[in-house]
Residue frames relative to the residue before (quaternion, step in Angstrom):
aa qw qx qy qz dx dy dz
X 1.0000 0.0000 0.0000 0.0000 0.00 0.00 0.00
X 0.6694 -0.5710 0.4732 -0.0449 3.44 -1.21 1.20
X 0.3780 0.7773 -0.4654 0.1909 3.63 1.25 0.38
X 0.2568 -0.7187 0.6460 0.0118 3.78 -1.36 1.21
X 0.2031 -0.7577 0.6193 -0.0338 3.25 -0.59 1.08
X 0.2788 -0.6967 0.6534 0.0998 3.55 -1.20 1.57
X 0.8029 0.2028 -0.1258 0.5463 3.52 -1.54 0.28
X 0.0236 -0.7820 0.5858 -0.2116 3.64 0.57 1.60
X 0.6378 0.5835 -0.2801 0.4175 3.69 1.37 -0.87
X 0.8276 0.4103 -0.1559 0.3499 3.39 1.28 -0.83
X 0.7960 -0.2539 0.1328 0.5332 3.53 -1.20 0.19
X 0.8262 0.4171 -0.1006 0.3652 3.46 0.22 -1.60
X 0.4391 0.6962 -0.3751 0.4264 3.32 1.67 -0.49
X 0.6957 0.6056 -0.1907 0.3360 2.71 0.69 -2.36
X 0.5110 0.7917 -0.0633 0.3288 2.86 1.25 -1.21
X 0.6968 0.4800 0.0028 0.5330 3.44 0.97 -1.71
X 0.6524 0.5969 -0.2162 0.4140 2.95 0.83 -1.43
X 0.7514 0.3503 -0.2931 0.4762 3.24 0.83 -1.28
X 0.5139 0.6885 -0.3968 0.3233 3.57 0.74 -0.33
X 0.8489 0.2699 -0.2272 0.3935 3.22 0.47 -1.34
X 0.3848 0.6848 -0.3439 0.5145 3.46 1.80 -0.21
X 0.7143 0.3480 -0.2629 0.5473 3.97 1.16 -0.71
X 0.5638 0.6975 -0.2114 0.3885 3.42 1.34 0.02
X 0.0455 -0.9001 0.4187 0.1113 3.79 0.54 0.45
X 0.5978 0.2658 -0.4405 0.6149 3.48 1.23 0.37
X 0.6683 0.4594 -0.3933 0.4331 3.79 0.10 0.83
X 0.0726 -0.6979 0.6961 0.1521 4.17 -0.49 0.89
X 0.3205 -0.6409 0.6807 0.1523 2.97 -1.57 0.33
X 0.1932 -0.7859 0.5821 -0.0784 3.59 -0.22 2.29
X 0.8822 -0.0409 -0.0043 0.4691 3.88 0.14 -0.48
X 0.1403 -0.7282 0.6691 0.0475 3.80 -1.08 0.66
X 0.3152 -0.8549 0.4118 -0.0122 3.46 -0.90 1.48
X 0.1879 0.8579 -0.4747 0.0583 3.57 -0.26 0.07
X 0.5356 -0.7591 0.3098 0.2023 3.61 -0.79 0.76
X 0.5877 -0.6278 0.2537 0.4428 3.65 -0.11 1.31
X 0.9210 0.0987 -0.2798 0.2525 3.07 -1.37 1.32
X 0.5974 0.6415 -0.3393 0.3413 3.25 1.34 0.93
X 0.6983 -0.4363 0.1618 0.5439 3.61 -0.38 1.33
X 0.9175 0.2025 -0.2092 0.2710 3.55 -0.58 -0.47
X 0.2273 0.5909 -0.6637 0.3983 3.01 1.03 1.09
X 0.7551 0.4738 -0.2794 0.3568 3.09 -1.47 0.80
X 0.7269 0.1480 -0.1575 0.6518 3.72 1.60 -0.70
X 0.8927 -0.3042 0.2181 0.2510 2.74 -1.96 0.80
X 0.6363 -0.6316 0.4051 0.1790 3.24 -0.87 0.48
X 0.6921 0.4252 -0.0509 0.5811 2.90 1.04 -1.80
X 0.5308 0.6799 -0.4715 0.1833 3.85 1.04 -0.87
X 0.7493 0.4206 -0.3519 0.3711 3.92 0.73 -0.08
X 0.5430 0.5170 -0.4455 0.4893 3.20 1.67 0.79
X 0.3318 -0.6665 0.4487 0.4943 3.26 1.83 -0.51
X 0.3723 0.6583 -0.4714 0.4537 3.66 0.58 1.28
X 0.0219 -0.6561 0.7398 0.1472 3.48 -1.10 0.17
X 0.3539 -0.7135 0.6020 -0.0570 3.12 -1.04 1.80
X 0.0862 -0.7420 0.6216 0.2359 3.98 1.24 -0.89
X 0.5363 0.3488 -0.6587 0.3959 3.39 0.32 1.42
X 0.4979 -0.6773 0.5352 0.0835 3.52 -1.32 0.74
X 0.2349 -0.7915 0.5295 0.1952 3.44 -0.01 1.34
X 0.2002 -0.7890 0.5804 -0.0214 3.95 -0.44 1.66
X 0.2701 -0.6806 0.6597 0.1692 3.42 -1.28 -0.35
X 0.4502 0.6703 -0.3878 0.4445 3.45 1.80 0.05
X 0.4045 -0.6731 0.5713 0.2387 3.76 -0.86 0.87
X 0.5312 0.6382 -0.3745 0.4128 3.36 1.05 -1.19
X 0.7404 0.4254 -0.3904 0.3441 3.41 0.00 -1.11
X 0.3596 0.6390 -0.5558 0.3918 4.16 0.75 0.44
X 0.6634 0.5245 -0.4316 0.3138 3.42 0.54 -0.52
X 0.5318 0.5695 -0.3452 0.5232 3.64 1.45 0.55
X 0.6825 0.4139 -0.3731 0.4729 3.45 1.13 -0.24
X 0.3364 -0.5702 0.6214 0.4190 3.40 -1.81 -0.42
X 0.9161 -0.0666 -0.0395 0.3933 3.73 1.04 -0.53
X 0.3553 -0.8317 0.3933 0.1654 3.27 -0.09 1.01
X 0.0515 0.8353 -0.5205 -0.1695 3.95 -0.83 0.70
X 0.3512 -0.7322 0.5790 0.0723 3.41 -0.68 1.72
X 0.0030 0.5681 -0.8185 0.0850 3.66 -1.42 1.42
X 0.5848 0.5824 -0.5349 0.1807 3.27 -0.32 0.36
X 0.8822 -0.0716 0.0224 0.4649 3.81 -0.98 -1.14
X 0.4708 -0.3926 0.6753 0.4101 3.19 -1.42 -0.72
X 0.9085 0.3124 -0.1521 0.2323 3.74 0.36 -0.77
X 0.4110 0.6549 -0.3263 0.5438 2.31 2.30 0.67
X 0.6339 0.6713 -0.2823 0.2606 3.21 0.95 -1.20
X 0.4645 0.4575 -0.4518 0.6090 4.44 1.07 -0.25
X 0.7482 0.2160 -0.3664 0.5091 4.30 -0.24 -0.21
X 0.6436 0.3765 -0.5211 0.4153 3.54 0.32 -0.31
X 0.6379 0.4768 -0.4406 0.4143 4.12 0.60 -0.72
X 0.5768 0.6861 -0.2847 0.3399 3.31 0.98 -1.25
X 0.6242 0.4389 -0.2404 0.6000 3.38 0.98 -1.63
X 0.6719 0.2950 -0.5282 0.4272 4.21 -0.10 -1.24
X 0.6356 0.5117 -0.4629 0.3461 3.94 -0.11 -0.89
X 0.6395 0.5138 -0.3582 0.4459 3.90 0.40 -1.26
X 0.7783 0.2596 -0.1201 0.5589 4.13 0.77 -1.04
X 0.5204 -0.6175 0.5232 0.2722 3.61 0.69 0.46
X 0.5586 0.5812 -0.4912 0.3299 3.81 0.35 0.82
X 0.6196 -0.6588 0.3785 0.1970 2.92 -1.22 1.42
X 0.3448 -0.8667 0.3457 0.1026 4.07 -0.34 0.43
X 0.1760 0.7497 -0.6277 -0.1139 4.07 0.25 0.26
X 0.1416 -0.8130 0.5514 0.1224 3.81 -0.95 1.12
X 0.1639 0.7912 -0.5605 -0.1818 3.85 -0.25 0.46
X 0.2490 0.8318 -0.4660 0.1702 3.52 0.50 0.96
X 0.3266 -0.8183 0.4629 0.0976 3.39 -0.32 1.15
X 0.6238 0.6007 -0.1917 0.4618 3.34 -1.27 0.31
X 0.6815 0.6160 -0.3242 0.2258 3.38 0.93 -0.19
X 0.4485 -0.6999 0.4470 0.3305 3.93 -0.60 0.59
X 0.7489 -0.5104 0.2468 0.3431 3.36 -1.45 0.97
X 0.4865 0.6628 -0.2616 0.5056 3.25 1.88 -0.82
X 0.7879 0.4095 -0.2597 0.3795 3.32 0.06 -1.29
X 0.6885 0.5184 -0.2190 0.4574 3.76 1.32 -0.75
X 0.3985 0.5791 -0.3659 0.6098 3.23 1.68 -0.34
X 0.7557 0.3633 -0.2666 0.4752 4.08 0.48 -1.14
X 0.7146 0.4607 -0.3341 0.4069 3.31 0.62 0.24
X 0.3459 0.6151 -0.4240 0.5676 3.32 2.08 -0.26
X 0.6766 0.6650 -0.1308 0.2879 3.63 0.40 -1.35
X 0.8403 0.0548 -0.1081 0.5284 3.00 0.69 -1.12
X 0.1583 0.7239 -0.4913 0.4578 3.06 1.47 1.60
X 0.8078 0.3872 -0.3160 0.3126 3.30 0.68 -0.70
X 0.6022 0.6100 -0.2387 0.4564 2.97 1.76 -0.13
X 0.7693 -0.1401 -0.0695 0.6194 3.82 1.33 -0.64
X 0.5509 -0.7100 0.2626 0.3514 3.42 -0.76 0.40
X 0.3493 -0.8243 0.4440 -0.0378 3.57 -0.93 1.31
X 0.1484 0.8412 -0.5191 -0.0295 3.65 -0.43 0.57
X 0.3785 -0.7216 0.5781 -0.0429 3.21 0.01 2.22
X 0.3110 0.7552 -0.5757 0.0389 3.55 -1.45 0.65
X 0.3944 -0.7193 0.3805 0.4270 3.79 -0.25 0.30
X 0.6727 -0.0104 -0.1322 0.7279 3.74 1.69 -0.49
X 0.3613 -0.6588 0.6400 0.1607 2.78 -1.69 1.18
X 0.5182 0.6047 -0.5678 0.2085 3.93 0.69 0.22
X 0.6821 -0.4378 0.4293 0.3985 3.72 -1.37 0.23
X 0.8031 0.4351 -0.1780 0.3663 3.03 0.57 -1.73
X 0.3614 0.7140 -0.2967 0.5212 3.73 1.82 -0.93
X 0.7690 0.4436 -0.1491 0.4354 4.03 0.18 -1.58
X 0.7176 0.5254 -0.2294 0.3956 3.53 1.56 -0.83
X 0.5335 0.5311 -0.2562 0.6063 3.12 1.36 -1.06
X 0.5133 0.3676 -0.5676 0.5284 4.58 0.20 -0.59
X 0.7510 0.3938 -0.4345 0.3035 3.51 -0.34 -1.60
X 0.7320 0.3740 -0.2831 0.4941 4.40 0.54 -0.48
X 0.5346 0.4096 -0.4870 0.5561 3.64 0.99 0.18
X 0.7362 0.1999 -0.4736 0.4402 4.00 0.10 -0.75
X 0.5932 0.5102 -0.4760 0.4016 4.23 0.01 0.46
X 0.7025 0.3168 -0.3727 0.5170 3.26 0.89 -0.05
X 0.5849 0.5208 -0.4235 0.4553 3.21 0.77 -0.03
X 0.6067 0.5587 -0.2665 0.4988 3.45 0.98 -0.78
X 0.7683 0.4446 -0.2060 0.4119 3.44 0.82 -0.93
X 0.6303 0.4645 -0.1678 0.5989 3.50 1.69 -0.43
X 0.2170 -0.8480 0.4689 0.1180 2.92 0.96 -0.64
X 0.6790 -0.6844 0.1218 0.2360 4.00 -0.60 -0.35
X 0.1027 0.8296 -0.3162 0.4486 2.13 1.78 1.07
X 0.8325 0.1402 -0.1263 0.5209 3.34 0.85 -0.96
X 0.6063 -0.6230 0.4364 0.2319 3.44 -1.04 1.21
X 0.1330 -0.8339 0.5351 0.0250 2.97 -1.03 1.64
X 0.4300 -0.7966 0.4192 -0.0690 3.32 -0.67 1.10
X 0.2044 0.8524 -0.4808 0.0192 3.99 0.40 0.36
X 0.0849 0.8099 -0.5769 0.0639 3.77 -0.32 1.10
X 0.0999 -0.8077 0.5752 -0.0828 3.39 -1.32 1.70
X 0.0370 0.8202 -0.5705 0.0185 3.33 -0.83 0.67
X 0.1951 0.7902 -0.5572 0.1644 3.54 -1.19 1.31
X 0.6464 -0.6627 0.0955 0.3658 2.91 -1.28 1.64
X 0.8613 -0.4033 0.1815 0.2501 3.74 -1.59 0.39
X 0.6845 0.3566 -0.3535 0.5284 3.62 1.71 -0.23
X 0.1918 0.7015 -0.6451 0.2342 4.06 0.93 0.69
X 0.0456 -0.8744 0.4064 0.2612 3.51 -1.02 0.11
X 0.6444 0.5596 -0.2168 0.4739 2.99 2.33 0.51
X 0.1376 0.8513 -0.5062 -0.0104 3.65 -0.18 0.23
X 0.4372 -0.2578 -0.8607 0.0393 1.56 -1.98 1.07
X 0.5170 -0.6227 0.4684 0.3545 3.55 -1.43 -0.03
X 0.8477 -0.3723 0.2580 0.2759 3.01 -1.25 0.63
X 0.6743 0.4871 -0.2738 0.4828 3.35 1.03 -0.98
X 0.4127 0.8270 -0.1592 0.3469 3.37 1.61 -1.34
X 0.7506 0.5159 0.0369 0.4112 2.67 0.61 -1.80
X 0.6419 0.5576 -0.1055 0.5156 2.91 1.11 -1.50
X 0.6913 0.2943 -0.1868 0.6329 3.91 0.50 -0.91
X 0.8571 -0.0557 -0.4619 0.2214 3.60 0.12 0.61
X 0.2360 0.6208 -0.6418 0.3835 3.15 1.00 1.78
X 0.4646 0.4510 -0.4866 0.5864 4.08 1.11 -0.42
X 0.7751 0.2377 -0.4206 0.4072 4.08 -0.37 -0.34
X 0.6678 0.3592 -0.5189 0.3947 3.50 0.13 -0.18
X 0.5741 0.6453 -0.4172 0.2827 3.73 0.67 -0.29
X 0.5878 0.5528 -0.0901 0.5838 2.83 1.59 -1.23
X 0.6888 0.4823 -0.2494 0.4804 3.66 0.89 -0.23
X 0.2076 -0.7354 0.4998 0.4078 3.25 1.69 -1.11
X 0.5751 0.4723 -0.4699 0.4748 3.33 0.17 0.77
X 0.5388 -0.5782 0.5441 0.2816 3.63 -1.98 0.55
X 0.4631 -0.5833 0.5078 0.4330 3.84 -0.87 0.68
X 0.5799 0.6283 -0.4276 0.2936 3.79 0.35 -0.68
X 0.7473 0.3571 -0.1175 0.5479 3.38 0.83 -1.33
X 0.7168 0.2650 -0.3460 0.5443 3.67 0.41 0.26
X 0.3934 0.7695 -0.4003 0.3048 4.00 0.31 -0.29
X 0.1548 0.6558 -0.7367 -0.0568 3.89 -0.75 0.30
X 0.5848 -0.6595 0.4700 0.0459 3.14 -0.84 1.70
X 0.6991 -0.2022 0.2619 0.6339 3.45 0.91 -1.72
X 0.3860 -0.6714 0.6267 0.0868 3.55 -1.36 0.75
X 0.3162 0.6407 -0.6702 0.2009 4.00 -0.74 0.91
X 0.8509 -0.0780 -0.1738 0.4895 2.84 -2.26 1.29
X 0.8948 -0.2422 0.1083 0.3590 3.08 -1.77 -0.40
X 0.0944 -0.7403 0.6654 -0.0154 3.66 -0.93 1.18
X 0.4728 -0.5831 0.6059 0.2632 3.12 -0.05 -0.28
X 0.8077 -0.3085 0.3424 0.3677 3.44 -2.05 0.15
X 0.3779 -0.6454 0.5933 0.2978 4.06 -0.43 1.36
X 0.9677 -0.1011 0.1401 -0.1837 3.17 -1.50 0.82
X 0.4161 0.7201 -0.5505 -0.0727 3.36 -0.18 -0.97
X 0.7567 0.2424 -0.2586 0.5493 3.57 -1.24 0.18
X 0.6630 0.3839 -0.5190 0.3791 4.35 0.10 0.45
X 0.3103 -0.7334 0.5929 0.1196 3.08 -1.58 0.12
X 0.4051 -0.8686 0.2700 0.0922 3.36 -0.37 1.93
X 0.0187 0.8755 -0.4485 -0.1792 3.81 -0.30 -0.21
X 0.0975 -0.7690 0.6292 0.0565 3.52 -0.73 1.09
X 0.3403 -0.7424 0.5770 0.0103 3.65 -1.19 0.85
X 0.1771 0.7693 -0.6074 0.0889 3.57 -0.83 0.46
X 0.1111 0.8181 -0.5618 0.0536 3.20 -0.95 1.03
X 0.0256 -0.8645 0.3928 -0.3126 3.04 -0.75 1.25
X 0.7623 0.0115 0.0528 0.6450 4.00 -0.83 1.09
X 0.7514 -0.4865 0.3471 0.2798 3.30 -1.77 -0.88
X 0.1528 0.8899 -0.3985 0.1613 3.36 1.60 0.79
X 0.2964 -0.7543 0.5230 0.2640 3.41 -0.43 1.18
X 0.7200 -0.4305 0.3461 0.4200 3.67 0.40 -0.63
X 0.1091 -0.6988 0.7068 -0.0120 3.64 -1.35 1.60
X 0.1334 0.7295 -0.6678 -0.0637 3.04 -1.55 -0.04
X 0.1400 0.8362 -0.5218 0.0944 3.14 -1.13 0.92
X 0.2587 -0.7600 0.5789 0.1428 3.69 -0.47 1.11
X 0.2805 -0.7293 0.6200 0.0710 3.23 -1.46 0.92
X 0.1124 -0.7899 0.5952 0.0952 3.52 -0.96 0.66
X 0.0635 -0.9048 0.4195 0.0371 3.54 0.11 0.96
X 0.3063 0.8770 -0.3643 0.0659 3.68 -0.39 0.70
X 0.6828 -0.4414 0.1039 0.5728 4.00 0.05 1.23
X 0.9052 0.0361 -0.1104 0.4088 3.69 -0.59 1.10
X 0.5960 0.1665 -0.1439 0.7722 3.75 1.91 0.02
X 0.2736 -0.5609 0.7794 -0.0554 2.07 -2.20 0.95
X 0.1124 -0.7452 0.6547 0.0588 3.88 -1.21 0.73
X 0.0343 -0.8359 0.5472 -0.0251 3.38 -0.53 1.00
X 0.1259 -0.8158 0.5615 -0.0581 3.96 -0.39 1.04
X 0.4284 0.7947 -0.4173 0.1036 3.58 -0.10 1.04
X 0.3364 -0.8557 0.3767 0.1128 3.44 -1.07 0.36
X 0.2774 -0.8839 0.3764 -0.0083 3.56 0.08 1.09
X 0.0472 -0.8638 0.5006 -0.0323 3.61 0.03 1.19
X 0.3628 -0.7323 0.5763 0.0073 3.73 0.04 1.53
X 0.8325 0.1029 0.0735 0.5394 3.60 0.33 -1.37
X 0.4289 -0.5804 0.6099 0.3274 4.05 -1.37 0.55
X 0.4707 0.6554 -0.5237 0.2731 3.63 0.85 -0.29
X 0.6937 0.4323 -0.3824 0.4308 3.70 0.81 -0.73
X 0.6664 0.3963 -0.5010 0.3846 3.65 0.49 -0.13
X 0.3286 0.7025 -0.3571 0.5206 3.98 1.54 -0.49
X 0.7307 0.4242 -0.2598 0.4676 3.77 0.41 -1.39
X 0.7208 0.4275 -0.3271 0.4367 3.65 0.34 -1.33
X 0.5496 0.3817 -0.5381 0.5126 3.78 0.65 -0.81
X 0.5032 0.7543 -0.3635 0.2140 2.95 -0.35 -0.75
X 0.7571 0.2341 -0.0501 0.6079 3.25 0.77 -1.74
X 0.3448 0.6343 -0.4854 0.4930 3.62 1.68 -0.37
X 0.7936 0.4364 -0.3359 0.2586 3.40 0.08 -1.47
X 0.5191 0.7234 -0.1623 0.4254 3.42 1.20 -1.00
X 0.6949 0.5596 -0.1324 0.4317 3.08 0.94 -1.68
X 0.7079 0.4180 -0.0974 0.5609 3.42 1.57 -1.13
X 0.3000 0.6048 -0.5096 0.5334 3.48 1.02 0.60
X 0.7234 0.2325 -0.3290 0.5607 3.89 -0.05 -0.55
X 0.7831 0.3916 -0.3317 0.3513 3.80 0.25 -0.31
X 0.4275 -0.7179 0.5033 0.2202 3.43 -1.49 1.37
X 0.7179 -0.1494 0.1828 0.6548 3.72 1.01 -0.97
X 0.4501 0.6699 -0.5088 0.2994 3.22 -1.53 0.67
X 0.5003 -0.7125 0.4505 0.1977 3.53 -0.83 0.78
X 0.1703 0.7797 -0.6000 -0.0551 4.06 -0.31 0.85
X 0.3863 -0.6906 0.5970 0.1319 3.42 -1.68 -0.75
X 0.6759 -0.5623 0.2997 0.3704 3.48 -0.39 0.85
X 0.5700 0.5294 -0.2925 0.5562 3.60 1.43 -0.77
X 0.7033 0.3593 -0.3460 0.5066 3.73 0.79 -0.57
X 0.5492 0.4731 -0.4505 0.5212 3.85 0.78 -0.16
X 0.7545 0.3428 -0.4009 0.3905 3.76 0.12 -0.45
X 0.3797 0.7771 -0.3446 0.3650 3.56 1.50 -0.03
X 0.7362 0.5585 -0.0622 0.3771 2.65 0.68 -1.54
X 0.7028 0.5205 -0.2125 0.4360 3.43 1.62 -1.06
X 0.6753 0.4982 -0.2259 0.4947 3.55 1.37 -1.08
């Protein structure tokens, strides 16, 4: 498989790159990067001290060499990167965060055209922990104060993050209810008495923290804590990864990290 990597310039690129380069069913066919930054022009591989004889480009065009393309990168990139996978028939894993109702609506869209697996984390372990946060929530129910605290490293530029988000859209599902309408965003000076039935979010960001998350369940003498700790970007590298794979059997359509581990069990 044919895998193109967007934002070749950046942490997580870098990232990819090495992955699929450690990967012997996977070639690395194109490396992306946004017009007018330094490494257009060199090797791909050149910050492993490899030559890869792909050419880090800024050309969309050059997708027509992949089979699927995985995009960390902006929000405001993301309408030319779909635009480009739809225009060359290539298949798409997005874990960009941060995105407006708009922009997720455009990725519904050009679902119907190639096949897309959209997630807020692409890690394994990230996808396990939603599936035990919306059962405990279900199983407690709302009774006990939920709690959702995230912290990542000082150049994030969204928050909550994606993953955030994600773990307390699994409790409001479980609750029957929309995260919008039950949510306290933030908490200053004088609030008053917390709640029942919402679900809180505290943020920290900070140094070079790849990324925590952890949901609290709080109720009269216990406490249930569910969290996940990410030491290395390699694990979000892995899950695309199997995303990408995962989209080999698929012509078009819209999945989710929860339908890739499906597939495995």
């Amino acid at each position: 498989m044919r895998i193109a990597i967007a934002g070749a310039n950046g942490r997580m690129g870098r990232m990819l790159i090495q992955a699929v380069l450690d990967s012997p069913d996977l070639t690395l066919s194109v490396a992306l990067a946004k017009p007018g930054v330094d490494v257009i022009g060199q090797d791909a591989g050149a910050f492993l001290g490899k030559t890869t004889g792909v050419i880090i480009t800024d050309n969309l065009d050059a997708l027509a060499d992949a089979d699927c393309m995985i995009d960390f990168t902006l929000p405001v990139a993301l309408q030319v990167h779909l635009d480009a996978c739809v225009q060359h028939n290539v298949k798409c894993v997005i874990g960009t965060t941060g995105l407006s109702d708009q922009q997720k609506k455009a990725i519904q869209v050009a679902a119907q055209k190639t096949a897309i697996v959209f997630a807020p984390n692409m890690s394994v372990g990230v996808n396990t922990a939603l599936k035990l946060i919306e059962m405990a929530a279900r199983l407690l129910g709302s009774d006990y104060d939920a709690e959702i605290f995230e912290a990542h490293h000082r150049h994030k530029v969204d928050a909550p993050s994606g993953t955030a988000l994600a773990m307390g859209e699994s409790v409001a599902r479980a609750w029957g209810k929309d995260l919008d309408d039950i949510a306290d965003w933030a908490r200053h000076g004088i609030t008053g008495e917390r709640e029942s039935g919402r679900v809180g979010f505290s943020v920290v960001r900070g140094g070079d923290i790849v990324g925590e998350h952890t949901v609290f369940f709080c109720g009269t003498g216990e406490r249930i804590e569910i969290t996940h700790r990410a030491s290395t970007r390699m694990t979000f590298a892995a899950g695309s990864l199997r995303a990408a794979r995962y989209l080999a059997r698929k012509e078009y359509g819209l999945f989710d990290m929860q339908d890739v581990l499906a597939s495995a069990s």
